[in-house]
C-alpha positions as CSV (number, residue, x, y, z in Angstrom):
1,X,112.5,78.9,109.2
2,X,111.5,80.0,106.1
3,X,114.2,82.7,106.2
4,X,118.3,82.3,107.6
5,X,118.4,85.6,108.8
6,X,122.3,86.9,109.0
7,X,123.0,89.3,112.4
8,X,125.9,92.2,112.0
9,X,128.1,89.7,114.7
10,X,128.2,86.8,112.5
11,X,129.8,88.9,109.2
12,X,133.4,88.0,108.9
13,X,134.0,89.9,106.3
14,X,132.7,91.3,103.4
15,X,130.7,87.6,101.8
16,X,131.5,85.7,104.4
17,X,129.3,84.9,107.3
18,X,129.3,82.2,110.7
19,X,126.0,81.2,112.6
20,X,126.0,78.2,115.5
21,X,123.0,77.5,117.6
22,X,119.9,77.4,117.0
23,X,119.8,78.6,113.0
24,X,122.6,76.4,112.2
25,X,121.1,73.2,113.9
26,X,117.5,74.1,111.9
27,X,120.3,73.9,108.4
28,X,121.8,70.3,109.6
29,X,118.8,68.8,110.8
30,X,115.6,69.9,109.1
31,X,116.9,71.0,105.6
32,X,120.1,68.7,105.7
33,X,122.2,71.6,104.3
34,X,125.6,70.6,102.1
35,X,128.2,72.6,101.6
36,X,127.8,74.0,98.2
37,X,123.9,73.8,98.3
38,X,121.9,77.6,99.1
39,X,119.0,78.6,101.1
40,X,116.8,81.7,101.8
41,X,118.6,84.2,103.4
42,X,118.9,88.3,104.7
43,X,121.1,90.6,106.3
44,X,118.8,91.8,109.1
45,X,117.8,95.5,108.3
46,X,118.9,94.8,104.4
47,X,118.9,92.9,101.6
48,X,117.4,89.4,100.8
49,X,119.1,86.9,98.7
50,X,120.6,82.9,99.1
51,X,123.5,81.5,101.2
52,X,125.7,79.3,100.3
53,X,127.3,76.5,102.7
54,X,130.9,77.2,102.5
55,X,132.1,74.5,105.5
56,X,130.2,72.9,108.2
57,X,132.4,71.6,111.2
58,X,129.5,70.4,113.1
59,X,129.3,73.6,115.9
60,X,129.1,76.4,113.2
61,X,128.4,76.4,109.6
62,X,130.6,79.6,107.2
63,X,128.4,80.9,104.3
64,X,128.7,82.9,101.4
65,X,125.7,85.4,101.3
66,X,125.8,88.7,99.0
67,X,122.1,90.6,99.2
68,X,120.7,91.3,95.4
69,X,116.7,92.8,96.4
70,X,114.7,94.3,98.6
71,X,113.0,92.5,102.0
72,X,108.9,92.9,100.9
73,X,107.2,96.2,101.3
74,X,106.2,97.4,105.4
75,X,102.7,97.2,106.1
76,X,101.7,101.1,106.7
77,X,99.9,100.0,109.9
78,X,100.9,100.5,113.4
79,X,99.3,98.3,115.9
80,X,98.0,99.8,119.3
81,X,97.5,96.7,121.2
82,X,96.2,96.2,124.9
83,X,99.2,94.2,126.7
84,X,97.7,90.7,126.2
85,X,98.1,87.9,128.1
86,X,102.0,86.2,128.4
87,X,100.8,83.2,126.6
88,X,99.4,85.2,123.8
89,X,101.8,87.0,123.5
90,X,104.5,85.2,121.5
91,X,101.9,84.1,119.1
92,X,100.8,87.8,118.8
93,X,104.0,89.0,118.0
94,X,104.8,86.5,116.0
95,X,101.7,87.0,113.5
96,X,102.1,90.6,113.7
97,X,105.5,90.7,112.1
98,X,105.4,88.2,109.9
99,X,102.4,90.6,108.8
100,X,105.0,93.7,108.2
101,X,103.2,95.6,111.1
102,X,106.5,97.9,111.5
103,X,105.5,99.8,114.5
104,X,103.7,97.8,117.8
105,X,102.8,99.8,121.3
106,X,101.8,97.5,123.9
107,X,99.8,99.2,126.2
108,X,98.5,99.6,129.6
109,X,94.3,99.3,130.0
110,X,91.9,98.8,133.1
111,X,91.0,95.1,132.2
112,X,95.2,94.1,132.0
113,X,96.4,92.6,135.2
114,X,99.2,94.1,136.6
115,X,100.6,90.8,136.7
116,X,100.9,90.9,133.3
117,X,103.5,93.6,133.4
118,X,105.7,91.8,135.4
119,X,105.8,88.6,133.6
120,X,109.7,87.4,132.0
121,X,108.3,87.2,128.8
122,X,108.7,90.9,128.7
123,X,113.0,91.0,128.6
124,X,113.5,92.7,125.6
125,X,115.7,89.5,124.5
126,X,112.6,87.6,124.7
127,X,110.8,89.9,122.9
128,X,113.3,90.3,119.7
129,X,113.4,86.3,119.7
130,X,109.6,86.3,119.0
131,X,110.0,89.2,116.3
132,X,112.8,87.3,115.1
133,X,110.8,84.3,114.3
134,X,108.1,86.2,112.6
135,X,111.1,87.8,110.5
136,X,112.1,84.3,109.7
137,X,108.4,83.2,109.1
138,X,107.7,85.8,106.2
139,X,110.9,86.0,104.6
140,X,111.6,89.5,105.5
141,X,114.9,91.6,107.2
142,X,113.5,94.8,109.1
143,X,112.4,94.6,112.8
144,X,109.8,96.2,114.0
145,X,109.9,99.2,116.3
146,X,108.3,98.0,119.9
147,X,107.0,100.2,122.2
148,X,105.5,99.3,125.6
149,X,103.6,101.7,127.7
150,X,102.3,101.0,131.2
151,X,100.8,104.6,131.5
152,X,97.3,104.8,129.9
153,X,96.2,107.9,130.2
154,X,99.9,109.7,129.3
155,X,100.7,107.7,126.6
156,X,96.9,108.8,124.4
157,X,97.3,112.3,125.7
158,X,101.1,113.1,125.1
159,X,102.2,110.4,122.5
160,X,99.5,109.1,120.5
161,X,98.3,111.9,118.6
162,X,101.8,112.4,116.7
163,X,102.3,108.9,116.5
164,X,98.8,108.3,114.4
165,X,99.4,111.9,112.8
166,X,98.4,111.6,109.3
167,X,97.0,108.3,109.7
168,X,93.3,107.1,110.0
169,X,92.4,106.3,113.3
170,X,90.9,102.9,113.6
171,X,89.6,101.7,117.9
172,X,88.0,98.0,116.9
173,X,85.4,97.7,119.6
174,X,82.9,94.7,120.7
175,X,79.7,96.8,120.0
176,X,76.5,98.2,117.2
177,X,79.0,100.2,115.1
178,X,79.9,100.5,112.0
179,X,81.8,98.2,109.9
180,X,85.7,98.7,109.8
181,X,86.7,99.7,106.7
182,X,88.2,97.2,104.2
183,X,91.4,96.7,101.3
184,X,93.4,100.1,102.5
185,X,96.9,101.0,101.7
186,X,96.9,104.6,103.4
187,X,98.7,104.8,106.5
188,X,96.3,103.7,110.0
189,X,96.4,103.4,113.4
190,X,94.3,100.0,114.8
191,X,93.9,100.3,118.9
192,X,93.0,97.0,119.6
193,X,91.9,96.5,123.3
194,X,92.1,93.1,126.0
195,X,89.7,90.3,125.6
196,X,86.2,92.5,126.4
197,X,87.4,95.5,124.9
198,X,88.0,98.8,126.0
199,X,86.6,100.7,128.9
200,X,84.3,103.5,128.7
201,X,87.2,105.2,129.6
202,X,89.7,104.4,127.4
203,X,87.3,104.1,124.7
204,X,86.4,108.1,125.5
205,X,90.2,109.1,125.2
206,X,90.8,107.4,122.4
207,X,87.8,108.8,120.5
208,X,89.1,112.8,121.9
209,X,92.7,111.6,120.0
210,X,90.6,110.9,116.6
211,X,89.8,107.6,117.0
212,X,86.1,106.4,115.5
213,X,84.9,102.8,116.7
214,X,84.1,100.0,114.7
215,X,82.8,96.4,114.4
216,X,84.4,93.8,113.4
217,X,81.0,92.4,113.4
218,X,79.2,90.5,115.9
219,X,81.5,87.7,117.2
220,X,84.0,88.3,120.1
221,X,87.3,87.4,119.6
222,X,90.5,86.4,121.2
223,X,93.2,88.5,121.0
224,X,95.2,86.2,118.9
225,X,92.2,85.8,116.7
226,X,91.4,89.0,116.8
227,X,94.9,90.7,115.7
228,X,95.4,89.0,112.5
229,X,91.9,89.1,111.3
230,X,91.7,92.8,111.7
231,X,94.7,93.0,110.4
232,X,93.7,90.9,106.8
233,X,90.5,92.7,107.1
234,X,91.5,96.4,107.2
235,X,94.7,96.5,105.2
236,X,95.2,95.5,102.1
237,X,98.8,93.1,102.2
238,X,101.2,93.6,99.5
């Protein structure tokens, strides 16, 4: 926890905040917290800045926190992303956020089990918690917006074209293309497919919303792999 990030529920007032569980046990136990000392901390959707321990009672902890700057810039990338596997999932989401990737669709494809779909890991209170700890991870306060789609076809044809409006339109694919592009900071839209890649299919629709295929070169990667090096390679971070 490289971040303590503050919720609207545990504001007491104006300066004053409470957190138990899990954030305030990480503040006793791994960075043996004293009243009086600061750490790292953010109002989730605003400001960064340092807590101070006020009391510590041994359930909860009260801390002064007052925000002075801005969480780091968004990356201006949304991530189209084949739903991967449960397992990989957490560590996906994870590495996405603590990215900046601000807007994530998972998405339906031919090689996804339908298994996949149905797994717990999916709640949406599961799925916060792993934003949450890539939040924590990179020191920023703005979730990302998460979108899941279990409707290929309906979801290129009707949504995707005004979501990736104004962006470029990047579909990494195993395959003799060309070499994605390198250091942007313009808006794009990545469609990143399962382990395999994309059907002829999907590959086909994607490429009738805009979408032009490239290599990453000639190594096929796990998903997990995959996601953050395409990330580091196409965007330039801040």
């Amino acid at each position: 926890m490289n971040l303590l990030l503050l919720h609207p529920d545990d504001r007491l007032d104006d300066t004053r905040w409470q957190i138990s569980g899990r954030r305030a046990e990480h503040l006793r136990r791994v960075r043996a917290l004293l009243p009086g000392e600061q750490v790292p901390a953010g109002e989730c959707g605003g400001l960064l800045g340092r807590a101070t321990l006020l009391d510590d009672d041994g359930d909860s902890m009260q801390l002064d926190f007052r925000g002075t700057r801005p969480a780091p810039p968004p990356l201006p990338l949304t991530l189209v992303l084949a739903l991967p596997r449960p397992k990989m999932l957490k560590r996906i989401l994870i590495d996405a956020t603590s990215l900046g990737i601000k807007r994530i669709v998972l998405l339906n494809s031919h090689k996804v089990e339908k298994s996949f779909w149905k797994t717990p890991e999916l709640k949406q209170s599961l799925l916060r918690e792993k934003m949450l700890l890539g939040l924590e991870q990179a020191g920023d306060t703005h979730m990302p917006e998460l979108l899941l789609r279990q409707r290929f076809r309906p979801f290129v044809e009707d949504e995707l074209p005004a979501l990736s409006e104004q962006t470029r339109r990047l579909l990494a694919h195993p395959g003799d293309y060309s070499p994605l592009p390198s250091g942007l900071d313009t808006p794009v839209t990545l469609a990143v497919g399962p382990e395999g890649g994309w059907t002829g299919y999907e590959v086909a629709m994607l490429q009738q919303c805009g979408f032009v295929c490239h290599s990453l070169g000639q190594r096929i990667l796990r998903v997990e792999t995959a996601v953050p090096a395409l990330t580091a390679h196409i965007m330039q971070l801040p």
